[in-house]
N, CA, C and O atoms as a Tinker XYZ file with bonds, in Angstrom:
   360  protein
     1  N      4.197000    9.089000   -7.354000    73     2
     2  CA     4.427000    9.079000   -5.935000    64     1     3
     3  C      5.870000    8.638000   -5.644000    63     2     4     5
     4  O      6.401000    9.201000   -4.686000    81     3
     5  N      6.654000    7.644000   -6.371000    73     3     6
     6  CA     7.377000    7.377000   -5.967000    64     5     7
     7  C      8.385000    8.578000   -6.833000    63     6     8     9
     8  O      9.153000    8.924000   -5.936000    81     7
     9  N      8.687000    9.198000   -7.801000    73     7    10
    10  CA     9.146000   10.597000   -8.016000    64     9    11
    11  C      9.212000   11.433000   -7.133000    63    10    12    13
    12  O     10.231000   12.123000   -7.149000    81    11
    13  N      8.327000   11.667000   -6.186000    73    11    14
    14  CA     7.720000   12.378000   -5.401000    64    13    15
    15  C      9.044000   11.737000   -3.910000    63    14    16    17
    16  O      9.815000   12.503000   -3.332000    81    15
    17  N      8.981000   10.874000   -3.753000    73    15    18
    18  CA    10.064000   10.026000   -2.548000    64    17    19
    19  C     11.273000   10.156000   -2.376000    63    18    20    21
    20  O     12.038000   10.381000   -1.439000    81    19
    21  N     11.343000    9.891000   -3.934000    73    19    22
    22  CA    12.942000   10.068000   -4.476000    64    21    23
    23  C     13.718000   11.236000   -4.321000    63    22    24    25
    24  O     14.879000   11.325000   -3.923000    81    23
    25  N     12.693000   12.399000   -4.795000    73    23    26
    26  CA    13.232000   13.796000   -4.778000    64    25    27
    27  C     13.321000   14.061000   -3.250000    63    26    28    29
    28  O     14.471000   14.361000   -2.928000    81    27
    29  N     12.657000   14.044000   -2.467000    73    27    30
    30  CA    12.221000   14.249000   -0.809000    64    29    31
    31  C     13.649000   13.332000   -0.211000    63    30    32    33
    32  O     14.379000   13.977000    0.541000    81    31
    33  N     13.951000   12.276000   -0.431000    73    31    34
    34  CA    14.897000   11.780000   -0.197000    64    33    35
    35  C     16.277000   12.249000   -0.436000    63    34    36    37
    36  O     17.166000   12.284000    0.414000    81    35
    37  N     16.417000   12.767000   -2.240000    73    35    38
    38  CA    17.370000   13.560000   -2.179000    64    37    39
    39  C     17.958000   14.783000   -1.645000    63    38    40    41
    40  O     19.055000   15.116000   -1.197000    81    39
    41  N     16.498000   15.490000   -1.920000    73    39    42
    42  CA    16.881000   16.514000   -0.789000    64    41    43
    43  C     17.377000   16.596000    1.230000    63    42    44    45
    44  O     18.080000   17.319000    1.936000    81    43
    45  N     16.363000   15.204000    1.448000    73    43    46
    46  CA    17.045000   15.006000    3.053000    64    45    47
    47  C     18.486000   14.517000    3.375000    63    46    48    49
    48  O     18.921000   14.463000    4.525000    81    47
    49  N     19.506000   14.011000    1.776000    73    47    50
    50  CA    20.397000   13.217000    1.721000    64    49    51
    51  C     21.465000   14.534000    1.936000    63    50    52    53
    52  O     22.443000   14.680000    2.671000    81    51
    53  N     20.833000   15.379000    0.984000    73    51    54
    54  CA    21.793000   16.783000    0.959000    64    53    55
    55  C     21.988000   17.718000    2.317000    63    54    56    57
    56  O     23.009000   18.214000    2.792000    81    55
    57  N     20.630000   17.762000    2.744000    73    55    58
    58  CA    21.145000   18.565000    4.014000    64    57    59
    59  C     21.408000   17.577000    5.245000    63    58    60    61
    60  O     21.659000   18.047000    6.355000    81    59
    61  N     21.339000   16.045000    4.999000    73    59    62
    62  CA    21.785000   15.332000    6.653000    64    61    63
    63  C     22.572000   16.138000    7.407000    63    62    64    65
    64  O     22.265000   16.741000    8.435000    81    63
    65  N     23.979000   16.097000    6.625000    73    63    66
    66  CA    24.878000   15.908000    7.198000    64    65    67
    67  C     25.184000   17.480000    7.952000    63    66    68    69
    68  O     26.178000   17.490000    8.679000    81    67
    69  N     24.640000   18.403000    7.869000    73    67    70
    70  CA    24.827000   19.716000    8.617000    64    69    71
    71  C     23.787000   19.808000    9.656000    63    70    72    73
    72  O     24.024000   20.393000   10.713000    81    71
    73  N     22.691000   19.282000    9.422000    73    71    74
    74  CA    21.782000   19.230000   10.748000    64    73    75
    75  C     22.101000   18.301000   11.497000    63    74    76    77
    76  O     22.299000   18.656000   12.659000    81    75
    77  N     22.239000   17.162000   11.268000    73    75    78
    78  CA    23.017000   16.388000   12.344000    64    77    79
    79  C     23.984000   17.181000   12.859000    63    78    80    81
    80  O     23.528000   17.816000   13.810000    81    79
    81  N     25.367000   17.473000   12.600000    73    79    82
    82  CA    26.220000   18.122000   13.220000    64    81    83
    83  C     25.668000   19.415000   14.181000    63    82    84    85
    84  O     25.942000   19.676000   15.353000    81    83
    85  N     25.023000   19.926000   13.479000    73    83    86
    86  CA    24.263000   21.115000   14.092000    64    85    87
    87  C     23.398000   20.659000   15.630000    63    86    88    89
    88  O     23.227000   21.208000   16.719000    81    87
    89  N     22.973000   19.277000   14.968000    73    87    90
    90  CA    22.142000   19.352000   15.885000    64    89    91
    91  C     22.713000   18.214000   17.359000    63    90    92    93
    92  O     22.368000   18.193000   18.540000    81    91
    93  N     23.526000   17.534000   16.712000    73    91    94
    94  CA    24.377000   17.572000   18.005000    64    93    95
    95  C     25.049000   18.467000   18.599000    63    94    96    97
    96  O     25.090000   18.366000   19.826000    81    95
    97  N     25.850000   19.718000   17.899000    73    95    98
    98  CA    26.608000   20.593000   18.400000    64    97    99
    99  C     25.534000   21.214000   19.571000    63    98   100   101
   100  O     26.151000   21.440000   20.612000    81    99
   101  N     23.773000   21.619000   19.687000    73    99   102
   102  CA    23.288000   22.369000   20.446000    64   101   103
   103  C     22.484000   21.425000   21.130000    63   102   104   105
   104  O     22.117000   21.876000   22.215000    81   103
   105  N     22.009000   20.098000   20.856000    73   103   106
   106  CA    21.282000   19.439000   21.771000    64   105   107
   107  C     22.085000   18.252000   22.446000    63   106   108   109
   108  O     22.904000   17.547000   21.857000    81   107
   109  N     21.727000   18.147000   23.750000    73   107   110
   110  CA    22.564000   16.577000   24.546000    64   109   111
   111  C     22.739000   15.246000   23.406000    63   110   112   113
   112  O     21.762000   14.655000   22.948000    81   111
   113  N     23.667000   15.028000   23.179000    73   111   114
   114  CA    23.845000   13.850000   22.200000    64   113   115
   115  C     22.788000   13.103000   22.594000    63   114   116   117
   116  O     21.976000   12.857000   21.702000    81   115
   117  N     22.431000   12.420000   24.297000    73   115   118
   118  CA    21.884000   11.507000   24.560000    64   117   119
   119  C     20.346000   11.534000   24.416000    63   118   120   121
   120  O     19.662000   10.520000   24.551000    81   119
   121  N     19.771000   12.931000   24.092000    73   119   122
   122  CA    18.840000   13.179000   23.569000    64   121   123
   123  C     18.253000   13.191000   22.237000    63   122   124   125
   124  O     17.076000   13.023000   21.915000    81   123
   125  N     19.556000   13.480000   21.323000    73   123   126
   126  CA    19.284000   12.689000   20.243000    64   125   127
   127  C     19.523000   11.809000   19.894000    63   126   128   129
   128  O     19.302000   11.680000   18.690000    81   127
   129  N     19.988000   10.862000   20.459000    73   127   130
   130  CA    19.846000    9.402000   20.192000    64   129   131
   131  C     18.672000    8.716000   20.444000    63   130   132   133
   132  O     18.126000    7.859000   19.749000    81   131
   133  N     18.275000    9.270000   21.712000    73   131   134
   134  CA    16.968000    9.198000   22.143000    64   133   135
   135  C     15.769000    8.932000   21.107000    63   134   136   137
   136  O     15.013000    7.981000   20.911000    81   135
   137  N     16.001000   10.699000   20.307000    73   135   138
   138  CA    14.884000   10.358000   19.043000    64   137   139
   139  C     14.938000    9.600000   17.813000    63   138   140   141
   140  O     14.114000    9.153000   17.015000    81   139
   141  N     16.555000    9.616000   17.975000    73   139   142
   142  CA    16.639000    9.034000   16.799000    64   141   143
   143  C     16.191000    6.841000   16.796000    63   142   144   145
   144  O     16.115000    6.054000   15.852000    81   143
   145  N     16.041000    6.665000   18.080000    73   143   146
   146  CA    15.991000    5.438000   18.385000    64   145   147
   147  C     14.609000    5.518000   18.380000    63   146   148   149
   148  O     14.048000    4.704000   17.646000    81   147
   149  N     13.755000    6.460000   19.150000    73   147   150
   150  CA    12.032000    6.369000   19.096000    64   149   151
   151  C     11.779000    6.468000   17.575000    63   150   152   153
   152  O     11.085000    5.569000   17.101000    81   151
   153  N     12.248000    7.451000   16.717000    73   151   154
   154  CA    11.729000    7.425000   15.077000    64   153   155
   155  C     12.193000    5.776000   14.556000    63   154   156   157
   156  O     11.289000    5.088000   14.081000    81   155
   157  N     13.444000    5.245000   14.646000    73   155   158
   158  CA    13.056000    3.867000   14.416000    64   157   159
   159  C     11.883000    2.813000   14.979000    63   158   160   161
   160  O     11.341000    1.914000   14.337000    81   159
   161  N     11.702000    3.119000   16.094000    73   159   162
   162  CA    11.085000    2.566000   17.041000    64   161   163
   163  C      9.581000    2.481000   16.370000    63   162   164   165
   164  O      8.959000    1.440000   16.155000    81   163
   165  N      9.289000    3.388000   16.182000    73   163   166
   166  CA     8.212000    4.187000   15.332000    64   165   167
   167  C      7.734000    3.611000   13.726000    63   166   168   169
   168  O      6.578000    3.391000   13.362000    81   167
   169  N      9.242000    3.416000   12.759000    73   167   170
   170  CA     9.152000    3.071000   11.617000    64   169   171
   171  C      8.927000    1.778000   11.254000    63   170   172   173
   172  O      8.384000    1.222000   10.300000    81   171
   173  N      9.678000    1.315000   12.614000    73   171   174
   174  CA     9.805000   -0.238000   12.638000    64   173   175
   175  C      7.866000   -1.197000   13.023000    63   174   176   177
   176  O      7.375000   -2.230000   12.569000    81   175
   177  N      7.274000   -0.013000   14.170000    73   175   178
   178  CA     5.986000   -0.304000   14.247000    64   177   179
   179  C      4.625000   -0.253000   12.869000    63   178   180   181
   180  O      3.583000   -0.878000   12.673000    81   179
   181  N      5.482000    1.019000   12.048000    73   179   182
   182  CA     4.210000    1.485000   10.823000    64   181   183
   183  C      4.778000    0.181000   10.180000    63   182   184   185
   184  O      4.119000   -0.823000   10.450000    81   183
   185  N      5.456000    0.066000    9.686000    73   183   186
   186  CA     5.776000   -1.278000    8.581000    64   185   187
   187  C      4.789000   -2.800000    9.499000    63   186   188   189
   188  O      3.822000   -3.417000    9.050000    81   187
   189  N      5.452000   -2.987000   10.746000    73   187   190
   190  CA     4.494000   -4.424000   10.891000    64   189   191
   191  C      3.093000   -4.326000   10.823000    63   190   192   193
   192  O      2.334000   -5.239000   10.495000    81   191
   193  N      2.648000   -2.692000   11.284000    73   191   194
   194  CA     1.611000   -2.706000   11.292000    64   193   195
   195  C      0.549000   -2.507000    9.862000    63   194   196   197
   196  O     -0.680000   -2.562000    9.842000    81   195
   197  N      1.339000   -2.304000    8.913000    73   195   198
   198  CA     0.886000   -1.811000    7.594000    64   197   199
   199  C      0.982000   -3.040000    6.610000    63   198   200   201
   200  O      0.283000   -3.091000    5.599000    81   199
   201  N      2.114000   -4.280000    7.042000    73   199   202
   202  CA     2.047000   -5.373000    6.401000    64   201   203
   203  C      1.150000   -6.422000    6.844000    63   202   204   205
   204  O      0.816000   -7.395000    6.168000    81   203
   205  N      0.558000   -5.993000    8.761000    73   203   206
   206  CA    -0.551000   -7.458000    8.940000    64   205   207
   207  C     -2.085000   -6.670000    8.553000    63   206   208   209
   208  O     -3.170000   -7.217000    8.356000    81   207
   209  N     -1.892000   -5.829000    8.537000    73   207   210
   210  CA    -3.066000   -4.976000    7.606000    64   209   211
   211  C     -3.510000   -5.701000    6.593000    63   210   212   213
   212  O     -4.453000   -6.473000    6.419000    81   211
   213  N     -2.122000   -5.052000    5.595000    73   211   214
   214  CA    -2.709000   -5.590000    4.408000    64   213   215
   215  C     -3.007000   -7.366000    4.049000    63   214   216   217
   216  O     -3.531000   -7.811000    3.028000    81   215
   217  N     -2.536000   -8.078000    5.128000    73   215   218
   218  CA    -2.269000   -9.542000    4.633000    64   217   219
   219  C     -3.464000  -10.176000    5.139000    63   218   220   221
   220  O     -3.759000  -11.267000    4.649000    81   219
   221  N     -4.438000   -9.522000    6.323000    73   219   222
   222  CA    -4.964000  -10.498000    6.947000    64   221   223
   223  C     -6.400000   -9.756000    7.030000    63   222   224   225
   224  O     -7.307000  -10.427000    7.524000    81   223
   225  N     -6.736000   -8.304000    6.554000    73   223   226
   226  CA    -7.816000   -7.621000    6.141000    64   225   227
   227  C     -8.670000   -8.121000    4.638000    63   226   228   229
   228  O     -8.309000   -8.177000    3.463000    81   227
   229  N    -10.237000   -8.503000    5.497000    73   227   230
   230  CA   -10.681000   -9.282000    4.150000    64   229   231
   231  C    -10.912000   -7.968000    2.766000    63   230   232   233
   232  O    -10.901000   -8.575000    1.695000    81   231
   233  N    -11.053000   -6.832000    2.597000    73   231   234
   234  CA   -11.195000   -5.718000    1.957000    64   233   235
   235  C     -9.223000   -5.200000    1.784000    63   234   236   237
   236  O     -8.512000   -4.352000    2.322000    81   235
   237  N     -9.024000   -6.222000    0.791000    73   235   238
   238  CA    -7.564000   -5.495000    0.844000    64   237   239
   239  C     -7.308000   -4.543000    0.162000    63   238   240   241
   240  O     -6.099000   -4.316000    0.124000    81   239
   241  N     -8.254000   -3.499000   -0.717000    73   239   242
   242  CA    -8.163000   -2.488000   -1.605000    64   241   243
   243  C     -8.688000   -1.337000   -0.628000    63   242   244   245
   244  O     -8.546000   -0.139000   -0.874000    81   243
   245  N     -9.239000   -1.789000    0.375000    73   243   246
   246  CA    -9.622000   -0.504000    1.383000    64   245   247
   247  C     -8.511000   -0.276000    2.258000    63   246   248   249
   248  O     -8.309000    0.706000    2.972000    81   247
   249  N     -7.683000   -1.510000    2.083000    73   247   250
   250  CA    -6.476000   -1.831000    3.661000    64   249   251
   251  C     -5.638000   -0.815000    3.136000    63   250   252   253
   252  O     -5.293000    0.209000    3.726000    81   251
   253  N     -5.214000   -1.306000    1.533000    73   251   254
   254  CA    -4.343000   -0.723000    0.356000    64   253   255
   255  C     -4.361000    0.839000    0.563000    63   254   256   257
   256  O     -3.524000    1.651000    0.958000    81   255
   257  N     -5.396000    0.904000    0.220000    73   255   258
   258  CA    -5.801000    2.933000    0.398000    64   257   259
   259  C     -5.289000    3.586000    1.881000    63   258   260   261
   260  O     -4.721000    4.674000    1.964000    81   259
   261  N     -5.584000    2.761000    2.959000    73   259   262
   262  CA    -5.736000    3.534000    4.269000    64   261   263
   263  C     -3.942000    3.401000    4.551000    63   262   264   265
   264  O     -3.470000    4.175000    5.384000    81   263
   265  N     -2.989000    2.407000    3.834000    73   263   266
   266  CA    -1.845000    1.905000    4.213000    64   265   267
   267  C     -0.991000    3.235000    2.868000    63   266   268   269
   268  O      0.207000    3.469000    2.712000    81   267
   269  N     -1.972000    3.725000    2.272000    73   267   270
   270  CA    -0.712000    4.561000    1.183000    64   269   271
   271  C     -0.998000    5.734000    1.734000    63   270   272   273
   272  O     -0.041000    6.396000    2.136000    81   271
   273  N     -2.504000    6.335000    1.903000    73   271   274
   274  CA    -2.678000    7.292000    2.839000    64   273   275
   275  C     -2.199000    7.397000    4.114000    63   274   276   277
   276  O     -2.275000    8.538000    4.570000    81   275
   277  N     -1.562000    6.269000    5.093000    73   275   278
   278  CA    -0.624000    6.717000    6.294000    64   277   279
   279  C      0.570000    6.742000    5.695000    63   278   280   281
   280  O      1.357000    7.610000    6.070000    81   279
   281  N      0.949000    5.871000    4.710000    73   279   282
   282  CA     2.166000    6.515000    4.236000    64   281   283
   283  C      2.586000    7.895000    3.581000    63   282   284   285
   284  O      3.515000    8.619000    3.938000    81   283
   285  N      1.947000    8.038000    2.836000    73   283   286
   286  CA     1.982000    9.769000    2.458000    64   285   287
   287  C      1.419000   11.039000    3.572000    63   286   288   289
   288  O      1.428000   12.260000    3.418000    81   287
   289  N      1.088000   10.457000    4.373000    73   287   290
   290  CA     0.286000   11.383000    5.733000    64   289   291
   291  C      1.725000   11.522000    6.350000    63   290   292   293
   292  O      2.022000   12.670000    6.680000    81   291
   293  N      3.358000    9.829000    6.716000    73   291   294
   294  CA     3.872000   10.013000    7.196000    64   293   295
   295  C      4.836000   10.985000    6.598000    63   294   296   297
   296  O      5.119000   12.071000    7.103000    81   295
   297  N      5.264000   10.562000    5.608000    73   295   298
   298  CA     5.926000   11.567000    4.780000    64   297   299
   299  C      6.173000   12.690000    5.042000    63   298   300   301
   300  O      7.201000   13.118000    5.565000    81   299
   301  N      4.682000   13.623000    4.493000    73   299   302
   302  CA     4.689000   14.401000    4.626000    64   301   303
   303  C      5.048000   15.040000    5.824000    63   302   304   305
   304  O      5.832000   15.981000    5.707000    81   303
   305  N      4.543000   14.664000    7.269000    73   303   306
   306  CA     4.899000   14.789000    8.114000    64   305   307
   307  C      5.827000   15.241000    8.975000    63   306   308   309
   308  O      5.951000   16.048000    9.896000    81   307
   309  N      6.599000   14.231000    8.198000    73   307   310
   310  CA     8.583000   14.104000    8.395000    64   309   311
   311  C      9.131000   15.335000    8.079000    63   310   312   313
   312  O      9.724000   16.185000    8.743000    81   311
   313  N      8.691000   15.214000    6.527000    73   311   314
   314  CA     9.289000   15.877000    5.589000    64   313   315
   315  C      8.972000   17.804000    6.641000    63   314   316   317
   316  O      9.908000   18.531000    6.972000    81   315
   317  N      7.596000   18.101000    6.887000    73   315   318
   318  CA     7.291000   19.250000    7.837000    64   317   319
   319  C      8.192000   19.401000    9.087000    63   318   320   321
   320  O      9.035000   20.282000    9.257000    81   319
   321  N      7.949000   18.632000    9.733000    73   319   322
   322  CA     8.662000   18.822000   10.948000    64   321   323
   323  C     10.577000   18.899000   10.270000    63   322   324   325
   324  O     11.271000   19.862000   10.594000    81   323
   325  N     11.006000   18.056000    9.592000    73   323   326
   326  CA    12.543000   18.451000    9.250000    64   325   327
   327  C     12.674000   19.559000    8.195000    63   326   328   329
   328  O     13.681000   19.591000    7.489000    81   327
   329  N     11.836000   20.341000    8.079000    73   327   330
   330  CA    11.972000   21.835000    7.442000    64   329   331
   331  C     11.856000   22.713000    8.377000    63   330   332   333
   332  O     12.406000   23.814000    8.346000    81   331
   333  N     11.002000   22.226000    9.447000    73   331   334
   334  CA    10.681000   23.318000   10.728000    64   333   335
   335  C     12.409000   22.728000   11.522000    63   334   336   337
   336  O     12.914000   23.645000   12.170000    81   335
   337  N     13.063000   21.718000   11.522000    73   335   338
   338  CA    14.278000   21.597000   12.159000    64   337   339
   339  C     14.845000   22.518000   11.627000    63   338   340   341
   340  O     15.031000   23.508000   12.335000    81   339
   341  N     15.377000   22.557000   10.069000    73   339   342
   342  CA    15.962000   23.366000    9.771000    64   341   343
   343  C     16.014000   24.505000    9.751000    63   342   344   345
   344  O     17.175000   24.912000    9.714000    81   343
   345  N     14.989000   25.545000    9.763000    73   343   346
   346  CA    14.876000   26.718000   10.057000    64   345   347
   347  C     14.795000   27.225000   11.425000    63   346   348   349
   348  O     14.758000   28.421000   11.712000    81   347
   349  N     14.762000   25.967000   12.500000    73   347   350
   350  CA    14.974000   26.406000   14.085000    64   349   351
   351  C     17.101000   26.411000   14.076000    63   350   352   353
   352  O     17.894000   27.142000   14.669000    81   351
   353  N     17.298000   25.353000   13.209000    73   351   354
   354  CA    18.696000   25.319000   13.502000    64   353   355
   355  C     19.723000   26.652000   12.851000    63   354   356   357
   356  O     20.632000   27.167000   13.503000    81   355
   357  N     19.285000   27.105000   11.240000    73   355   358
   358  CA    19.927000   27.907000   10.977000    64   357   359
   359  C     19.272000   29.015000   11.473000    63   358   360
   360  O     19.761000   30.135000   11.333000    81   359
């Protein structure tokens, strides 16, 4: 899994920097700042919410499962929607 992160990562490292540009060049900057502040907004919520999970749930191997399964649910996710960016942008 974490092979699996690494590569997904490398690949989002490679194309940043043209979809950003891209994607400021066609959308209101202030709109993407917008998202780009709600996706923190967002990342910053799954983490507190995935660490009082696991710390304070008496079944922490069920907490464990449901906290790797939203993580790989988010992932993937991401990873979908910024392939569907890219093929709306080029």
């Amino acid at each position: 899994m974490g092979f699996i992160a690494l590569v997904i990562a490398g690949l989002d490292v490679m194309t940043l920097n043209s979809v950003l540009l891209k994607t400021f060049a066609i959308v209101d900057p202030q709109l993407v700042w917008s998202g780009v502040g709600w996706g923190l907004a967002l990342a910053t919520a799954a983490v507190i919410c995935t660490a009082s999970i696991l710390r304070i749930h008496p079944e922490r191997w069920g907490a464990l499962l449901f906290a790797r399964a939203g993580l790989i649910g988010a992932m993937v996710g991401g990873t979908a929607l910024f392939v569907q960016l890219i093929a709306v942008i080029d």
